[in-house]
N, C-alpha and C positions, 0 to 999 in steps of 0.2 A: 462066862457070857451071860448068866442066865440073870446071876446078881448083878449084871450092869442094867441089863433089863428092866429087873424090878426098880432099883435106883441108880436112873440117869443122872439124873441131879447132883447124887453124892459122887459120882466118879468125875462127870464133870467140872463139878466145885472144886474136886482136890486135883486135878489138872490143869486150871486156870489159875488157881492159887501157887503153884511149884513151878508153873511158867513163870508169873508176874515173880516171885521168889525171886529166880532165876533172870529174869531181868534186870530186878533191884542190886545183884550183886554183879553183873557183868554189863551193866546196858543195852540197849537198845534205839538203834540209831531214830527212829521216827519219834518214839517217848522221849529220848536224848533232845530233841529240837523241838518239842510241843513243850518240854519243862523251859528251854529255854524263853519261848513265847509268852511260856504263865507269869514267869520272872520280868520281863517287858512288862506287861498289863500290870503287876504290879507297880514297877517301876513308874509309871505314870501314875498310877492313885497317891506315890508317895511324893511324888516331885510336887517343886511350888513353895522350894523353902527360901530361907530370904541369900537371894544373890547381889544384892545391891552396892553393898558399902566398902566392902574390903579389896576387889579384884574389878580391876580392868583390861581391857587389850586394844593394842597397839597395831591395827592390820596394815599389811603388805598387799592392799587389794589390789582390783582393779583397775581403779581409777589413781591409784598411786605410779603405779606403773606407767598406766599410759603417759600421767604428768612427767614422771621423773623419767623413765626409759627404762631398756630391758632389763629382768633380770638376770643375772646379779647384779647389783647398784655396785661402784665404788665406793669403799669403806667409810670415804668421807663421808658421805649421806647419810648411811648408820651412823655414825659419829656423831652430826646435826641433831639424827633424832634422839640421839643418849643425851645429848647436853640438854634439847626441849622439855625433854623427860625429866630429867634430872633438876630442873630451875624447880619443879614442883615438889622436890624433896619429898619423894616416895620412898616407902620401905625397901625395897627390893624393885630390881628393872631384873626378867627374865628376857635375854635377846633367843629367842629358839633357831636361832641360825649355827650350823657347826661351820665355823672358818678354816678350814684344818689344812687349807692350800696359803699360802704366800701372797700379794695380788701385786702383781707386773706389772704396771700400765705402759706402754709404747715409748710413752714420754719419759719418765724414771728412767727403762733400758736407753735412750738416749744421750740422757744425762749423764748414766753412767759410762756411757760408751767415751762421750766426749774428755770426760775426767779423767778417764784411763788415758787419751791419747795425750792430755793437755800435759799427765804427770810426767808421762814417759818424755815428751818433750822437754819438758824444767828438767829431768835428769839427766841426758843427752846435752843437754845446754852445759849443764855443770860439770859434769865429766869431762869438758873440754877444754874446759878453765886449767891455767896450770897448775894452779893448788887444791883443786878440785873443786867444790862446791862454796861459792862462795858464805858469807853468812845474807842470811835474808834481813831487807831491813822492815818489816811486817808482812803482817797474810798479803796472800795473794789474790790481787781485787777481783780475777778469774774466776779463779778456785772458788770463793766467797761466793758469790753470783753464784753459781754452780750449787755450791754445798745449799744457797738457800732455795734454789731452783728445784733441790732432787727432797729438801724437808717437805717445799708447798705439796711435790706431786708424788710424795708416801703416805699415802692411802692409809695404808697398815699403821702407821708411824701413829694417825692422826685417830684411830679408832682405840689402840692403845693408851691414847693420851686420853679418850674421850670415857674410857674404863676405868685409867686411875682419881680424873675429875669425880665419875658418880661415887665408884667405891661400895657400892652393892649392886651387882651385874651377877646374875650366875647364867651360864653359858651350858649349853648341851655336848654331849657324849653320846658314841653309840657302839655297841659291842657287836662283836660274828657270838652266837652263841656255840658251846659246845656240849657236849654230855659226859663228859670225860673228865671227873675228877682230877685233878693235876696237872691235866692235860699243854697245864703253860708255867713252869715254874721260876720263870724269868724274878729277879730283883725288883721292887716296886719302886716303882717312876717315882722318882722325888718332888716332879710337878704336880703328879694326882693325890700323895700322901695328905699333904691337908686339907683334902677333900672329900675324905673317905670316912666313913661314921669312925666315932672314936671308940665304941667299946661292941666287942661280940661278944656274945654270951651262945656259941655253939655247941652241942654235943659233938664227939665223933662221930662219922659217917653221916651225919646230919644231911638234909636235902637243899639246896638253892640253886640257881641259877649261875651258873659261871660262863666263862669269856675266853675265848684266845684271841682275841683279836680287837684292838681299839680304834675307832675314829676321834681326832680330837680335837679340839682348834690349837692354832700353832702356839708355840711356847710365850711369846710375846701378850698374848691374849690370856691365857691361862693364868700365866704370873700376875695380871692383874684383876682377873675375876674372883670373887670374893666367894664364890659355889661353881661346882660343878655336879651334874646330875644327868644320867642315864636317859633317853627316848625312845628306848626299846619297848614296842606297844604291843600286848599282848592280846589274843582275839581269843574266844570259842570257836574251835575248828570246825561245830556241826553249823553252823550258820554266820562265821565268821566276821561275829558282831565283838566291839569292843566295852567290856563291863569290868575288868578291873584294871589294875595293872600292879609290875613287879616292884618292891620300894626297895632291893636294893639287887646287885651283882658283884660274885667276886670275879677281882681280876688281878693277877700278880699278888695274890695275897691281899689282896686292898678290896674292902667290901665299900661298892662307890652305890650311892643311895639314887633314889629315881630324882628325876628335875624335879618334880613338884616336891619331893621331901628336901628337897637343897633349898626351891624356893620358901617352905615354910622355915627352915632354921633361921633364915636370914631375914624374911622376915618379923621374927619374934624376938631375933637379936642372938642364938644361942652357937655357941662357939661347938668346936671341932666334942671336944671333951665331953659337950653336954648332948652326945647323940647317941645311941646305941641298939643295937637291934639282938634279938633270938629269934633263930631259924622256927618256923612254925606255930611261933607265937605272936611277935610284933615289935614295931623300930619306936621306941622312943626318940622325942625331939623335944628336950628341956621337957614342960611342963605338959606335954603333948604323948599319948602314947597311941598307935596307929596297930590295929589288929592286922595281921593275916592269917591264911590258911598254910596249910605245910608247904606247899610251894614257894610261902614267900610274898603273895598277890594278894591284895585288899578290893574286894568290891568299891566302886567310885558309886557314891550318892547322887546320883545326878538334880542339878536343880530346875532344869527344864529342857527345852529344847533347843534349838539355833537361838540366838540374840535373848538368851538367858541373864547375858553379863554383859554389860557398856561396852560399848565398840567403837573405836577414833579411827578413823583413814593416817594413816602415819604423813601422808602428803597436810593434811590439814595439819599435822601437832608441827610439823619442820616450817610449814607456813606463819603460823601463831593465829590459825583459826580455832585451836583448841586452848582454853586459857590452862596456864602451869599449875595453875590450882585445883581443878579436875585429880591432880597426881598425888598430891599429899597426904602423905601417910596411906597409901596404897602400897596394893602388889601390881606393878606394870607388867604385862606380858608381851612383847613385841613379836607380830608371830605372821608368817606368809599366808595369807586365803585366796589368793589369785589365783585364776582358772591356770593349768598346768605348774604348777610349782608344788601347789598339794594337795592332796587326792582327799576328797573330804572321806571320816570313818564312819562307817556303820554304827551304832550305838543304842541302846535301849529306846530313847527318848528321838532316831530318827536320825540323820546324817549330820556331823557337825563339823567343822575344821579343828585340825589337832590342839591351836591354841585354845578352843572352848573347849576339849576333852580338859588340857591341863589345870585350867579354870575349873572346870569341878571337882577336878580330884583334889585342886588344893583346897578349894572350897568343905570337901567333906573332911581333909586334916584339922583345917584350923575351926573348922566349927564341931569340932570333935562328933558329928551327925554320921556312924555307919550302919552300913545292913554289911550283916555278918549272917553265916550259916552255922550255926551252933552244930560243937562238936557231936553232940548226942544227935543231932536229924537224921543221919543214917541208921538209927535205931529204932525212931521213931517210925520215920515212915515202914519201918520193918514190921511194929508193931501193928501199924494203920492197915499195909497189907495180909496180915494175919486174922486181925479182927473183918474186914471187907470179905475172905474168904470163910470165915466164921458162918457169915450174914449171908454168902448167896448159895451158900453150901446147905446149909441146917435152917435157915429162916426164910428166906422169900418163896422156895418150891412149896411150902407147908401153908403158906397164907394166900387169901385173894388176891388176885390181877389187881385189882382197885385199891387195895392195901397194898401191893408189891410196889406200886406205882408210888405212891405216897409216901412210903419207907426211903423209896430210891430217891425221887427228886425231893426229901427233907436231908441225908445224907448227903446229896452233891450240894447243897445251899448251905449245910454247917461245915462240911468239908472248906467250900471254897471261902465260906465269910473268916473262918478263923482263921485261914492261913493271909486274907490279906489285909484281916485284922492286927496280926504280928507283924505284919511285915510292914502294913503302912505307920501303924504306931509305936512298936517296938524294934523295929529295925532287923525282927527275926525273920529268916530267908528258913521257911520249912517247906518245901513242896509237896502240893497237893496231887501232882499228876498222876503219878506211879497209881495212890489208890482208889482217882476219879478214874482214869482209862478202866482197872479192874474192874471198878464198882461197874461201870458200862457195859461190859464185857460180860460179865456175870448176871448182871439182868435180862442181857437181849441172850 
């Protein structure tokens, strides 16, 4: 008691410093959600890079809606807007809608109801014949009428067709996630096989994300979409903001890549063979190579905030208020923003609709532009809090108030310039919090 006495200071320094230690290795939820804060603030000094030229989107708003009727539209109308799309001969059309039900319209069940009864009748007619059926002397102009009747009103039929006309559509996917290693060891679906990066380079027992469970769009769709890609969106749980996401998922053995990594294959042209990823390092894409952290997850660069990227009312492009030229040689995103269809996300840069989230992540692939968190920052900052604890422990009790003062607010100004020095211009994520909190902490 007596040497805590004499020096307060020293016992307190090494108890603030073995907490803040002690923090740095296990967190701390309020420091956990102030880092994420520092990470926003910088996120804005870095944003404002060019969004202009390569990516647009294709909204399902409002006033589409009201014009055209509720949704879900009949597939025909998607259809419409693929074919509008597509007269602009764009790189890639992203439809971010999962079809993965069938669509029945009233009129089809009809149709078909009539066909059945009309067959059943020709065959009851012919069975009664005495040599049984006789031979037909052409179609039946019924039948015909009918069969053309139930083409005009399949929906499905007509968005299929409107799939294979573009010929670069990639379509979304979504998984139930699990934890559970093997946990699904089913045969790989032969409709998502060549959709799935073509080479893994895994260690055993390696870390990723896997699936038991898939939502898909129906086969008819799939067969003619030229990518498919994962919408599984990943948040920070301490403030459940949206800042990276996962580039791929295994499922059935098939490691299926995220939408935006399908959409940039397809947009750069590069085939099944020329994709490939490693667990905790990053997904190659042809000429393209995409960092992550051991999870598998890349930081999105965001390039600004809402209306970041060119934005068309999908009612205007099916009208020909938008000219076809606006699309060439782009990446089209066709994606829902209407009040109740989709909940806009939380994100660095302020709330966006998920089509603008997808917009910048592809944005930060193909402009090869990331912030990464270097493997060594957990080191460093270890070292920041060693040295911080160095400083309140053994330097600031031994100098003046007006020198303490001076020491502290020169450290929290090269502290925070340099960290969003790296960050706004090197793209390095090193945070500063862990040894600003300390440093505070230790002076007061």
């Amino acid at each position: 008691m007596n040497a805590i006495r004499k020096r307060p200071h020293l016992f307190l320094g090494l108890f603030i410093t073995i907490l803040f230690l002690a923090f740095h290795y296990v967190g701390f939820g309020f420091l956990d959600t102030m880092n994420k804060k520092v990470y926003d603030v910088m996120m804005h000094l870095r944003a404002g890079g060019d969004s202009s030229g390569d990516i647009v989107l294709v909204a399902v708003d409002d006033d589409s809606i009201e014009k055209l009727g509720r949704w879900p539209w009949p597939r025909s109308i998607l259809a419409r807007g693929l074919d509008k799309i597509n007269a602009g001969s764009p790189r890639v059309i992203g439809l971010s809608v999962i079809l993965s039900e069938p669509e029945i319209s009233d009129g089809l069940k009809e149709i078909e109801g009539l066909r059945a009864l009309y067959e059943k009748k020709l065959a009851t007619a012919a069975l009664a014949e005495a040599g049984g059926m006789t031979p037909s002397e052409g179609p039946d102009p019924i039948l015909s009428a009918m069969d053309e009747a139930r083409s005009r009103l399949d929906n499905d039929a007509a968005l299929a067709a409107a799939l294979s006309r573009a010929g670069n559509v990639v379509l979304p996917v979504f998984f139930k996630p699990t934890d559970v290693p093997g946990a699904r060891k089913g045969e790989p679906d032969p409709l998502l096989e060549p959709h799935a990066l073509g080479a893994w380079d895994g260690e055993p027992g390696a870390w990723y994300p896997r699936a038991d469970r898939i939502t898909q769009p129906i086969e008819p769709f799939i067969a003619r979409a030229t990518g498919l890609g994962h919408i599984n969106l990943l948040f920070d749980p301490e403030d459940s903001t949206y800042r990276k996401e996962w580039l791929y998922y295994e499922y059935d053995g098939l490691f299926i890549p995220s939408y935006e990594v399908a959409l940039a294959a397809e947009y750069l042209g590069q085939t099944q063979d020329q994709t490939g990823a490693r667990p905790g390092v990053g997904v190659s894409v042809g000429p393209l190579f995409i960092p992550t952290d051991w999870s598998g997850a890349c930081l999105v660069n965001f390039r600004g905030g809402d209306g970041s990227f060119k934005i068309y009312s999908f009612f205007d492009v099916i009208n020909d208020k938008i000219p076809a030229s606006v699309f060439t040689d782009k990446a089209v995103i066709v994606t829902p923003t209407a009040k109740g269809i989709q909940n806009p996300l939380s994100t660095p840069m302020g709330t966006m609709n998920v089509g603008e989230f997808s917009a910048n992540a592809l944005a930060t692939f193909l402009g090869q532009d990331f912030v990464t968190e270097p493997a060594s920052s957990l080191f460093i900052r270890f070292v920041l809090i060693l040295l911080v604890g160095v400083l309140i422990t053994l330097v600031l009790p031994k100098i003046k108030a007006a020198a303490a003062a001076g020491v502290f607010a020169g450290l929290v100004v090269i502290l925070s310039t340099v960290s969003a020095w790296l960050f706004s211009s090197k793209g390095m994520w090193i945070s500063p919090t862990y040894p600003l909190a300390m440093l505070v902490a230790g002076y007061i």
